[in-house]
MIBA-241929 format. One record per residue (C-alpha): chain; residue number from 0; z, x, y. Coordinates in steps of 0.2 Angstrom, whole numbers. Layout:
BEGIN
   chain     n       z       x       y
       A   NUM       Z       X       Y
...
This chain:
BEGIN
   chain     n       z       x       y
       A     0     208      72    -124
       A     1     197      70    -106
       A     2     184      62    -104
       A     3     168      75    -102
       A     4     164      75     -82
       A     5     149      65     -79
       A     6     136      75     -72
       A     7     131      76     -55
       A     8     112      72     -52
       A     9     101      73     -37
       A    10      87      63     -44
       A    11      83      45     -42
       A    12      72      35     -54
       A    13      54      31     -44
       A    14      52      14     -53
       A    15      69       8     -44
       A    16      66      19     -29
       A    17      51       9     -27
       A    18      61      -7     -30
       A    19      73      -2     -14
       A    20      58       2      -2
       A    21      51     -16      -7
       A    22      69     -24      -4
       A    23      67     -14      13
       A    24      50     -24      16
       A    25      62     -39      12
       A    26      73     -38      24
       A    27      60     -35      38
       A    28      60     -56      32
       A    29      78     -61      33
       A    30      81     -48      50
       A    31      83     -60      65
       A    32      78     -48      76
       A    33      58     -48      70
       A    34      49     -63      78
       A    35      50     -79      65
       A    36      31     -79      60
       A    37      30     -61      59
       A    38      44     -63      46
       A    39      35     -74      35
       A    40      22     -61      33
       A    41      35     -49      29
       A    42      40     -60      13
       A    43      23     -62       8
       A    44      20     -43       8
       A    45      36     -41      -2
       A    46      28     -54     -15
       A    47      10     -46     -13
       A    48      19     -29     -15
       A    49      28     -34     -30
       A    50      13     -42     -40
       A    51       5     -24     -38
       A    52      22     -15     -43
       A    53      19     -27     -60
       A    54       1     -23     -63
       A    55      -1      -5     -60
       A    56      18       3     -64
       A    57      27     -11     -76
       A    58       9     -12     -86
       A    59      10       7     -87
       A    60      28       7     -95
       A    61      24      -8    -107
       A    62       7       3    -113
       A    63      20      17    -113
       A    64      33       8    -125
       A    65      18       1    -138
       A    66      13      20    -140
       A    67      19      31    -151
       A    68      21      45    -137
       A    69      33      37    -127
       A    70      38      51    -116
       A    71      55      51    -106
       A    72      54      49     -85
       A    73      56      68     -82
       A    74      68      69     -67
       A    75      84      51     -75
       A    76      78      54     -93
       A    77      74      39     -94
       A    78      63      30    -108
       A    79      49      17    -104
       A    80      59       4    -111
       A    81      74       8    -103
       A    82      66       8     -86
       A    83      55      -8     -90
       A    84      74     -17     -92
       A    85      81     -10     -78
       A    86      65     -16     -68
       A    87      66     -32     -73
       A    88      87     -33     -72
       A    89      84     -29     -50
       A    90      70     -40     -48
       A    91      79     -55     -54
       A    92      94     -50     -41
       A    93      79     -48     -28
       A    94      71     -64     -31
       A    95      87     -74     -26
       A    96      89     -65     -12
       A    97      69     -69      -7
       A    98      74     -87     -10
       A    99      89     -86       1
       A   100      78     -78      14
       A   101      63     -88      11
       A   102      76    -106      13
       A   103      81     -96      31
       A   104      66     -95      36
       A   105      59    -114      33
       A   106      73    -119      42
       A   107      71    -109      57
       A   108      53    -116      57
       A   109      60    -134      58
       A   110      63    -133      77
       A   111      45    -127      80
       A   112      37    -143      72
       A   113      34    -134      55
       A   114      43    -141      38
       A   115      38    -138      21
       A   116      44    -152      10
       A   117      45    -160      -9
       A   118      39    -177     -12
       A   119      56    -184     -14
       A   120      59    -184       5
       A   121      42    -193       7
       A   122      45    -213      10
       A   123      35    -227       1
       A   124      21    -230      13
       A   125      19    -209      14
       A   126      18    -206      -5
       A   127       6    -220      -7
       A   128      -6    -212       8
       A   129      -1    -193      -3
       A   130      -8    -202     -19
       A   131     -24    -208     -12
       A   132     -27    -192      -6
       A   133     -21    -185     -23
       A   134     -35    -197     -30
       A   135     -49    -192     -20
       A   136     -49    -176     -15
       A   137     -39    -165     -29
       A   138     -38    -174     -46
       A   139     -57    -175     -48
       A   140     -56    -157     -48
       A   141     -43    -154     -60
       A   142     -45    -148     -78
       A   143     -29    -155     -86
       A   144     -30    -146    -106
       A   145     -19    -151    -122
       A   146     -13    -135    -134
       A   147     -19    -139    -150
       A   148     -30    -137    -164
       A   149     -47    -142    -154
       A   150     -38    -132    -138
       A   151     -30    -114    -141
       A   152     -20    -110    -128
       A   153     -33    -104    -114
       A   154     -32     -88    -106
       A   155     -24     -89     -87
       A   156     -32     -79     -75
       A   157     -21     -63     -66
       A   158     -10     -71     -51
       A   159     -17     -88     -52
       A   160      -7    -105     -53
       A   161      -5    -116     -69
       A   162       5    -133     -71
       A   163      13    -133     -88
       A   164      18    -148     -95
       A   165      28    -154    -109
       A   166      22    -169    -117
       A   167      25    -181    -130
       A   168      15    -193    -137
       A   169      15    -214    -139
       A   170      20    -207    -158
       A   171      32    -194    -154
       A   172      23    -179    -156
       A   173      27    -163    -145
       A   174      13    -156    -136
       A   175       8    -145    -123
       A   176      -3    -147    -107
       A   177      -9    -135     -95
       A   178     -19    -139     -79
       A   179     -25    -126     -68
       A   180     -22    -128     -50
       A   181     -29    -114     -41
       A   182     -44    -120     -32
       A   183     -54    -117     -19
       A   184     -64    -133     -16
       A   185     -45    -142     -13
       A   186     -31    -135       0
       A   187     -18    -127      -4
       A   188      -8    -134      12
       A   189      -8    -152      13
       A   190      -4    -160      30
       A   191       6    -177      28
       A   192      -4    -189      39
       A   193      10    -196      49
       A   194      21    -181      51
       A   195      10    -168      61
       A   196      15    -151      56
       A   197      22    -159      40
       A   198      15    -149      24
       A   199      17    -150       5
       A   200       8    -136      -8
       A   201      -5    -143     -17
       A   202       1    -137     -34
       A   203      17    -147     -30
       A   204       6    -165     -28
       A   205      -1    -160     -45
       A   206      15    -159     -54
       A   207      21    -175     -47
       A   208       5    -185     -50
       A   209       4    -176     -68
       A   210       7    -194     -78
       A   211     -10    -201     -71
       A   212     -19    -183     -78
       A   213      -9    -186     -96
       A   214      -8    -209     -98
       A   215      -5    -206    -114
       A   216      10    -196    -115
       A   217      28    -193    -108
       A   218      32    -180     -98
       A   219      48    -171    -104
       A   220      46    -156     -92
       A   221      35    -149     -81
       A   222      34    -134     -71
       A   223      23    -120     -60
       A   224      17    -103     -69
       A   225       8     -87     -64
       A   226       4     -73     -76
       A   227       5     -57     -68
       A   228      -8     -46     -79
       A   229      -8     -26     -83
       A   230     -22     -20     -71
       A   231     -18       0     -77
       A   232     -35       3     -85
       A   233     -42      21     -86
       A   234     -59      20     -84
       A   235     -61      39     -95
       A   236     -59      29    -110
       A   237     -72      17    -107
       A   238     -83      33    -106
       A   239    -104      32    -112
       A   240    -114      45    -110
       A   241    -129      31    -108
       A   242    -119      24     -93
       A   243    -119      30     -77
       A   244    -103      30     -68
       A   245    -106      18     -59
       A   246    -110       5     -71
       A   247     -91       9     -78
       A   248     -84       7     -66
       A   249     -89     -10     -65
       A   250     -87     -14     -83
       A   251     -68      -9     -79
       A   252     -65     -20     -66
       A   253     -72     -35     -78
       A   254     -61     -31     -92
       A   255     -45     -26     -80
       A   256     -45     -45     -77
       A   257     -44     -48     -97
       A   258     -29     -35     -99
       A   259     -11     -42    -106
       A   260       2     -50     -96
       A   261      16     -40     -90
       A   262      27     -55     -82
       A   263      27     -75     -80
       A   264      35     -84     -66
       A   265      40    -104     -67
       A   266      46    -112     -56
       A   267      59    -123     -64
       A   268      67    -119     -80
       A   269      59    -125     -96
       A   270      71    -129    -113
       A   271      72    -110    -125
       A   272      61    -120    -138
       A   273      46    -121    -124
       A   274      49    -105    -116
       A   275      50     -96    -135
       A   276      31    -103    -138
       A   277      25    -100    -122
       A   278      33     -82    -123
       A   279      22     -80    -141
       A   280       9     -89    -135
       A   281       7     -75    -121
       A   282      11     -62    -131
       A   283      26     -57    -120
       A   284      44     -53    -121
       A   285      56     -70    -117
       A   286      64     -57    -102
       A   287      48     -56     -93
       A   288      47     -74     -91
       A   289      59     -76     -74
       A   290      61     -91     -65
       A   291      58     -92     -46
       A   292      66    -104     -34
       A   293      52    -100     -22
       A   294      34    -108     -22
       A   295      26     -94     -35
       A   296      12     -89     -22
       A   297      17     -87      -2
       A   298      -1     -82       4
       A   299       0    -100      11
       A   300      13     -93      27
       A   301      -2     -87      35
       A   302     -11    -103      35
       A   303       7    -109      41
       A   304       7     -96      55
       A   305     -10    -101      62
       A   306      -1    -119      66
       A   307      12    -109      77
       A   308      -2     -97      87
       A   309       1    -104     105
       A   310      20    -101     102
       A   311      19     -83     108
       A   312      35     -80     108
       A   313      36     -83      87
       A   314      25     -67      85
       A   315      23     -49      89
       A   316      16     -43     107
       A   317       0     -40     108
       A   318      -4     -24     107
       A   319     -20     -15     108
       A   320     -24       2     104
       A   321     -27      14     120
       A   322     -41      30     122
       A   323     -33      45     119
       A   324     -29      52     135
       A   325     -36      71     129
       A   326     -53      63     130
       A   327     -63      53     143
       A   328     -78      41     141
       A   329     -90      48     153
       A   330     -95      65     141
       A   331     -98      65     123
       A   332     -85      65     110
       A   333     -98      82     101
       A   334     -96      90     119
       A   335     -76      86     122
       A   336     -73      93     105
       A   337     -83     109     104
       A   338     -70     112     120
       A   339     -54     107     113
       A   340     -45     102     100
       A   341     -42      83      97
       A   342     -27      71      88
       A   343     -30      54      87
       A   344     -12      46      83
       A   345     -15      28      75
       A   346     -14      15      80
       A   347      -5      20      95
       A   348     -22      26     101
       A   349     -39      19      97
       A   350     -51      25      83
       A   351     -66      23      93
       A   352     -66      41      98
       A   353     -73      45      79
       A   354     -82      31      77
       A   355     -94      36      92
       A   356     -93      55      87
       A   357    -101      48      71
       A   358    -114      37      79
       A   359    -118      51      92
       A   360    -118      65      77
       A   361    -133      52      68
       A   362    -143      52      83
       A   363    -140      70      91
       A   364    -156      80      85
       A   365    -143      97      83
       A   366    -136      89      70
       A   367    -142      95      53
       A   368    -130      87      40
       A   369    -115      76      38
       A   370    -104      75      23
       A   371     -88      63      21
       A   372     -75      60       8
       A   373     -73      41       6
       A   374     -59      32       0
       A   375     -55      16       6
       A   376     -67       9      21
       A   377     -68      -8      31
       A   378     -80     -20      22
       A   379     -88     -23      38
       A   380     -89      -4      40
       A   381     -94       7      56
       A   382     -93      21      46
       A   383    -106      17      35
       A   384    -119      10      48
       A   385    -116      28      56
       A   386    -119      35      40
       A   387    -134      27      35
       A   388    -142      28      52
       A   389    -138      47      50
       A   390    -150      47      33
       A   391    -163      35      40
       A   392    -167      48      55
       A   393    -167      61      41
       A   394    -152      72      42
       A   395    -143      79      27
       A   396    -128      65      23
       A   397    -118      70       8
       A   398    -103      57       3
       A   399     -90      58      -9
       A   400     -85      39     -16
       A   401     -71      38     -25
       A   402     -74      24     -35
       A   403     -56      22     -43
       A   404     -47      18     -27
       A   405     -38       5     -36
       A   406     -41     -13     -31
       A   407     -55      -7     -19
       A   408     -67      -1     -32
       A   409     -78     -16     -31
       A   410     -81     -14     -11
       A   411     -82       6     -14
       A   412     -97       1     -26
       A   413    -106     -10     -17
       A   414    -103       3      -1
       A   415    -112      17     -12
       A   416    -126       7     -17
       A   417    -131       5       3
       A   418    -127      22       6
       A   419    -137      29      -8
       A   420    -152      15      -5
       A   421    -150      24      13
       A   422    -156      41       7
       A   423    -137      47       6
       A   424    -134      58     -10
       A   425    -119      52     -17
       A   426    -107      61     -25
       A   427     -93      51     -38
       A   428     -76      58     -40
       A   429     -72      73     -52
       A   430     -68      68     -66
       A   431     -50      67     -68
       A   432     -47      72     -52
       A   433     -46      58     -38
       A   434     -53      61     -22
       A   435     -41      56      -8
       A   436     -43      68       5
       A   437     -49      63      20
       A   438     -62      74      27
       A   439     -78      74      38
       A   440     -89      90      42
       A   441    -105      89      54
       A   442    -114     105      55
       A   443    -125     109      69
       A   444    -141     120      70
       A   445    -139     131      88
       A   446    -146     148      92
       A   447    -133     157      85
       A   448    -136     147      68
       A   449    -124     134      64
       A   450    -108     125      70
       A   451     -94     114      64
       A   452     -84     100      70
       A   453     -72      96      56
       A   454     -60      82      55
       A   455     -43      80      44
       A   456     -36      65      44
       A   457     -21      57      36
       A   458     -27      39      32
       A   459     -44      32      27
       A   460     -61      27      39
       A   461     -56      12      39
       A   462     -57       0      55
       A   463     -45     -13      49
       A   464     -30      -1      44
       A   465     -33       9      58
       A   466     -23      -4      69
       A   467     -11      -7      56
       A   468      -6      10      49
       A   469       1      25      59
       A   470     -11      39      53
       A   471     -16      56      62
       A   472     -34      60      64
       A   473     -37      79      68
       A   474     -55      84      73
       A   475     -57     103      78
       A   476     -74     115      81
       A   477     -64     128      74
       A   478     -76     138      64
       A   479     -63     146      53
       A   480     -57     126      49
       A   481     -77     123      48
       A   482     -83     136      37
       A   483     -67     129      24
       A   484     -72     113      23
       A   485     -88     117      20
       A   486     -83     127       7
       A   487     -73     114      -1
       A   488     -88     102       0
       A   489     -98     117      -8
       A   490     -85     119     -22
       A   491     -85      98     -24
       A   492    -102      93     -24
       A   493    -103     108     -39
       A   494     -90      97     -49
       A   495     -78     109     -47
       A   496     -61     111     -37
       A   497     -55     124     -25
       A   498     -44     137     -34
       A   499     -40     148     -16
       A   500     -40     142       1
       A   501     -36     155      18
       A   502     -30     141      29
       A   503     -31     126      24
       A   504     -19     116       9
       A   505     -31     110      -4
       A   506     -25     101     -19
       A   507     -25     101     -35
       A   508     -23     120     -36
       A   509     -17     124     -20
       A   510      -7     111     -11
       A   511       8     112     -19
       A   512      10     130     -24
       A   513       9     133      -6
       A   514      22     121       1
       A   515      32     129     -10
       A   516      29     145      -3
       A   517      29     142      13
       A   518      47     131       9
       A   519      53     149       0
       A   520      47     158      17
       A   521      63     146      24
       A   522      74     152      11
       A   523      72     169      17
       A   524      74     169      33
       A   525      92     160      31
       A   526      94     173      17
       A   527      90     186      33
       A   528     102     179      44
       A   529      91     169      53
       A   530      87     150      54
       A   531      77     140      41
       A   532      70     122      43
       A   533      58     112      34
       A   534      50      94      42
       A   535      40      83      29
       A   536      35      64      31
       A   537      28      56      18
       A   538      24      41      11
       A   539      34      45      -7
       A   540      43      58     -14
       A   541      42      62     -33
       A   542      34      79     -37
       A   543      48      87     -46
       A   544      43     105     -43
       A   545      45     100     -22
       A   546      61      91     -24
       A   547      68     106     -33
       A   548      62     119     -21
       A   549      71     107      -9
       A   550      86     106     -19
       A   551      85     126     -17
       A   552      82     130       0
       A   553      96     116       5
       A   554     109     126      -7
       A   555     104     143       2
       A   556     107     133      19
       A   557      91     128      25
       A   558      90     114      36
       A   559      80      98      29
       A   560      73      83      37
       A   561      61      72      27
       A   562      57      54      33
       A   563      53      45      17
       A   564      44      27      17
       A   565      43      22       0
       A   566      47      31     -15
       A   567      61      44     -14
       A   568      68      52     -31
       A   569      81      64     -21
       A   570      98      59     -17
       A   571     104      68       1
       A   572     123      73       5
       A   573     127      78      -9
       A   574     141      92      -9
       A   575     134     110     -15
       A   576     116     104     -20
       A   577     108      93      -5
       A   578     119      94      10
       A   579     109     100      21
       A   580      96      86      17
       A   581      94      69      28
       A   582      84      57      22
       A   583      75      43      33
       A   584      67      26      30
       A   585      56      16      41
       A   586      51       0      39
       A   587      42      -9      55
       A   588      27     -18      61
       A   589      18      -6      56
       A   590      14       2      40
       A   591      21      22      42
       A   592       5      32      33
       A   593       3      49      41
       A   594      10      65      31
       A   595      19      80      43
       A   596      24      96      34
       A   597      33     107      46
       A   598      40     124      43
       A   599      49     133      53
       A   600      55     134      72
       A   601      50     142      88
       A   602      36     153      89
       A   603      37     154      71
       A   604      33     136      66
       A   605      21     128      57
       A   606      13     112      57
       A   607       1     101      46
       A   608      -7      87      45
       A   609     -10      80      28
       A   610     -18      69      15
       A   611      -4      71       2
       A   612      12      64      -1
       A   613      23      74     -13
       A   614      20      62     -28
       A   615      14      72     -44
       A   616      -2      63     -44
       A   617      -8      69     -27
       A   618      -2      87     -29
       A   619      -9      89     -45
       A   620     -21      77     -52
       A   621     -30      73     -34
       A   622     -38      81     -22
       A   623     -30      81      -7
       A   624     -32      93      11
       A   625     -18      95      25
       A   626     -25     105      39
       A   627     -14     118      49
       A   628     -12     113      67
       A   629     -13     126      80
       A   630     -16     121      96
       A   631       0     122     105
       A   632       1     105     114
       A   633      -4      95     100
       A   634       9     105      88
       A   635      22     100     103
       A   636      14      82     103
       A   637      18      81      82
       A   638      36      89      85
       A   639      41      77      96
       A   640      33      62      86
       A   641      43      68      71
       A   642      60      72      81
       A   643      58      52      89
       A   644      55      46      71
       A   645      71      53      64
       A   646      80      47      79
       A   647      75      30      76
       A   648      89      18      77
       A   649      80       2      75
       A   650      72       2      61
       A   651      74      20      51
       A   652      86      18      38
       A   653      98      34      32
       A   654      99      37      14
       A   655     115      42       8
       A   656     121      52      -9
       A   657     123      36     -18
       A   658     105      33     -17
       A   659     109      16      -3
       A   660     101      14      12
       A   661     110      10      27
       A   662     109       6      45
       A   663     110      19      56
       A   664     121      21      72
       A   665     135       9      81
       A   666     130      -7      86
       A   667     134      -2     106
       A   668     124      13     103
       A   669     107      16     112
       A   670      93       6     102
       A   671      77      17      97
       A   672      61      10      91
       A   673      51      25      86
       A   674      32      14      83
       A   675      38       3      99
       A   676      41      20     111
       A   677      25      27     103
       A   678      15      12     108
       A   679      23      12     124
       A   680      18      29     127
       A   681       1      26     122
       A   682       2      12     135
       A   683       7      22     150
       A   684      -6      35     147
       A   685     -16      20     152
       A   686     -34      24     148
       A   687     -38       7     141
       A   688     -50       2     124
       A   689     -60      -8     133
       A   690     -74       4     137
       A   691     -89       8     130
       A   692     -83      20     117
């Protein structure tokens, strides 16, 4: 009898998708061809990255398993606890190859002056000079702890560093010590006095000096931990009807620190006995525990990096983001705007332009009102001055704060309390709909009656990123743009969400509905006779309605590009379902953020700007706005970004119909560095950021 024929599948699992973008980041450390101390940050990104992974994704599956509804991963089939152990199965096969990576790099630091070492390679004279310092400036600090009846095992604190010790007492009785070694009155990088440029980790003195915080004991076994805690809280069921939202909020990021462990890392193995009662002690399955040949926390490289700053050549050039050569800095942003359209490409060019269309919008007396969408904002924020100014000379300033932008929710709070304090009405969320969209509307009183200037953008007002992430910023005084952003800011600020939009794509009820339609519109003309194409970049792909209405228009023989960062649940190439579909990754210095749909060819085509990538989440449960693009110039300027994007040799990486990525192109084939001939461009347009804008 055959054996049934296993079924062909187009689909990808997101949690291991995920894994593979993070390997990407990886390899950005181990690639030769990125400067040395810019690969360090690489591997603490990939760490970073993966601590996140663990307490937002793995703490949703581990909730997912202890429920009663477990419900299967709707594109593999998979159940929570068969992705959990899949997860857990590819990050032990990428922590050994971040250790190979990580032992690479120290020794490629060596010839610069730089060594990390263990105490073992220290000589006599050294150790003693380590001890007294051990003596005098960390050990008084330290809260060394016993596990026993006086002393339940105490609670660690998310992503902190804990020495475990295995003891044994002058009678032979077994204990347990723990001493926490995360502090910041102490450094974590310790200099070795006579070898300049010489370091050893703090945590790493402690374990070696552990028999003067224990006398009375033996030392079987020691080791560094690091509990790695669920942070995926829903803050709808911490809901009182006496608290503001507000003050929930807060509450949530109190008990998010208090929530279960979803993963321990040690850094030497410990006997089954110990590791079994630490494992119950936690509360914590015995494959969560993994052991790491790595030090547990690399934030410590960039402390390493600022011992290698006059070594240029070590690091990136310096780059610095250039005036957008559509505007000039002798008129007013307002002015240059109400005569043309505007695209700010980041962080190629500067964000300046918006900042001082802001400040000028809070202190130009035709301006009646301003209302923003916030989401993520520098802490330090020119934004908010603009805004609050903008209130304090009495103009109408409506903001929407999203509260739940995860991990940023305490600065969002304290950002909302000076803008309300301000005079701003303040808007929070709706409900279960996150805000994400990034858009700013400034009316203007003139004789006719009112204007708009409206601005789309694909990444957040935020300074900071805004030189670290590509994003787009659109800003129009297009009144047919205007008036649907007001609308949409009408429909918000009622608690409500759009339910029909004439121009713009307005999730959570229109966004995806008409992607699809437009996608369908492809179909058709193939289905014509004619030529169909469809363009996206996103961040992640895993709605599965778009995937399958991809899946369609590539069987009726339209032609697909889609240049996926992160996530990607699609598999391209393969015969009779995705062959028409290529699939892109890029992974550079710096982070790819801006969304492109495209649809179409020639005359025909059409072009936006989004919020949204196609993940479920921002198509149906946020609230999300991509703006059709229809200057002619600026339509060409996103063409041709998103054609040199999906030529890029350097860094973009093909995805095959296996679900690898690979490099792309012969080794004596022409090298292209899409962010690198961006910049470059940005460059020979020449207007430079120096000005007063």
């Amino acid at each position: 009898m055959k054996s049934a024929k296993k079924e062909v599948t187009c689909y990808t699992n997101r949690e291991l998708s995920w894994l593979q973008f993070n390997e990407r980041v990886l390899n950005e450390a181990g690639n030769a061809g990125v400067p040395l101390a810019e690969r360090l940050t690489f591997a603490a990104i990939f760490q970073s990255n993966l601590d996140e992974f663990f307490m937002v994704r793995v703490g949703t599956l581990m909730m997912q398993m202890n429920s009663k509804n477990d419900i299967r991963e709707n594109k593999t089939g998979m159940t929570s606890e068969e992705q959990v152990s899949a997860i857990l199965k590819q990050v032990v096969v990428l922590e050994k190859k971040k250790a190979k990576i990580y032992e690479q790099l120290m020794g490629e630091l060596e010839p610069h002056g730089i060594r990390i070492i263990n105490f073992n390679k220290l000589s006599n004279e050294e150790g003693k000079l380590l001890e007294q310092y051990f003596d005098a400036h960390i050990a008084p600090f330290l809260s060394p702890m016993i596990i026993g009846k006086q002393q339940p095992f105490p609670f660690l604190e998310n992503r902190q560093l804990f020495a475990i010790i295995l003891l044994t007492s002058q009678k032979g009785k077994k204990k347990t010590g723990i001493v926490p070694c995360s502090n910041s009155v102490f450094k974590r990088l310790i200099e070795i006095p006579t070898r300049p440029g010489c370091f050893m980790l703090s945590e790493e003195l402690i374990l070696h000096f552990a028999p003067k915080l224990y006398p009375k004991y033996s030392i079987r076994e020691k080791a560094i931990m690091r509990v790695t805690r669920n942070a995926d809280i829903d803050a709808s069921e911490m809901y009182d009807e006496d608290m503001d939202y507000r003050s929930i909020m807060e509450l949530m990021i109190k008990q998010r620190n208090r929530l279960n462990p979803v993963r321990v890392e040690l850094s030497r193995t410990i006997n089954s006995k110990a590791k079994k009662e630490l494992s119950q002690f936690l509360e914590i399955g015995l494959n969560h525990i993994i052991n790491v040949e790595t030090p547990l926390d690399l934030s410590f490289v960039y402390a390493l990096q600022n011992h290698l700053r006059e070594k240029t050549e070590l690091f990136y050039p310096k780059r610095s983001p250039q005036l957008s050569p559509s505007l000039n800095n002798k008129e007013k942003i307002l002015a240059q705007v109400e005569k043309k359209d505007v695209l700010l490409s980041y962080p190629y060019e500067s964000m300046k332009p918006f900042l001082k269309m802001l400040q000028e919008a809070a202190e130009d007396e035709s301006v009646v009102s301003i209302k923003m969408t916030l989401y993520r904002v520098a802490e330090r924020s020119k934004v908010i001055d603009a805004l609050v100014e903008a209130a304090e000379n009495g103009k109408e300033v409506v903001v929407l704060v999203e509260l739940r932008a995860r991990f940023d929710e305490a600065n969002n709070i304290e950002m909302s309390h000076r803008l309300e304090d301000a005079g701003c009405r303040i808007l929070y969320g709706l409900g279960e709909y996150k805000v994400h969209s990034k858009l700013c509307l400034i009316t203007r009183a003139n004789q006719d009656g009112y204007s708009y200037i409206t601005q789309i953008g694909t990444g957040n007002y935020n300074e900071k990123t805004s030189r670290l992430y590509t994003d787009l910023s659109f800003i129009t005084a297009n009144p047919e743009i205007g008036a649907e952003a007001a609308k949409v800011f009408t429909v918000l600020q009622q608690g409500e969400v759009m339910e029909e939009t004439a121009h713009l794509l307005v999730a959570p009820k229109c966004l995806q509905n008409k992607v699809a339609a437009l996608m369908d519109d492809e179909i058709a003309k193939v289905q014509n006779g004619g030529e169909g194409y469809i363009g996206i970049k996103v961040n992640s792909l895993t709605d599965k309605v778009l995937i399958d209405k991809l899946i369609e228009a590539s069987k009726a023989g339209v032609r697909i590009e889609l240049i996926v960062r992160g996530i990607c649940c699609l598999k391209p190439g393969i015969k009779g379902l995705t062959e028409n579909i290529t699939i892109i990754s890029i992974v550079g210095r710096f982070l790819e953020h801006s969304r492109i749909y495209r649809f179409g060819t020639g005359e025909e085509e059409k072009i936006y700007i989004a919020s949204a990538d196609f993940m479920t989440r921002n198509t149906t449960k946020r609230v999300e706005v991509a703006v059709p693009l229809w200057d002619e110039k600026i339509k060409k300027r996103v063409r041709e970004m998103f054609d040199i994007m999906m030529k890029d040799t350097e860094k973009g990486k093909l995805l095959d119909a296996q679900g690898n990525y690979n490099d792309r192109g012969k080794e004596d084939a022409e090298k292209l560095n899409s962010q690198e001939l961006f910049y470059q461009q940005a460059y020979d347009s020449r207007i430079e950021d120096s000005s007063e804008l």
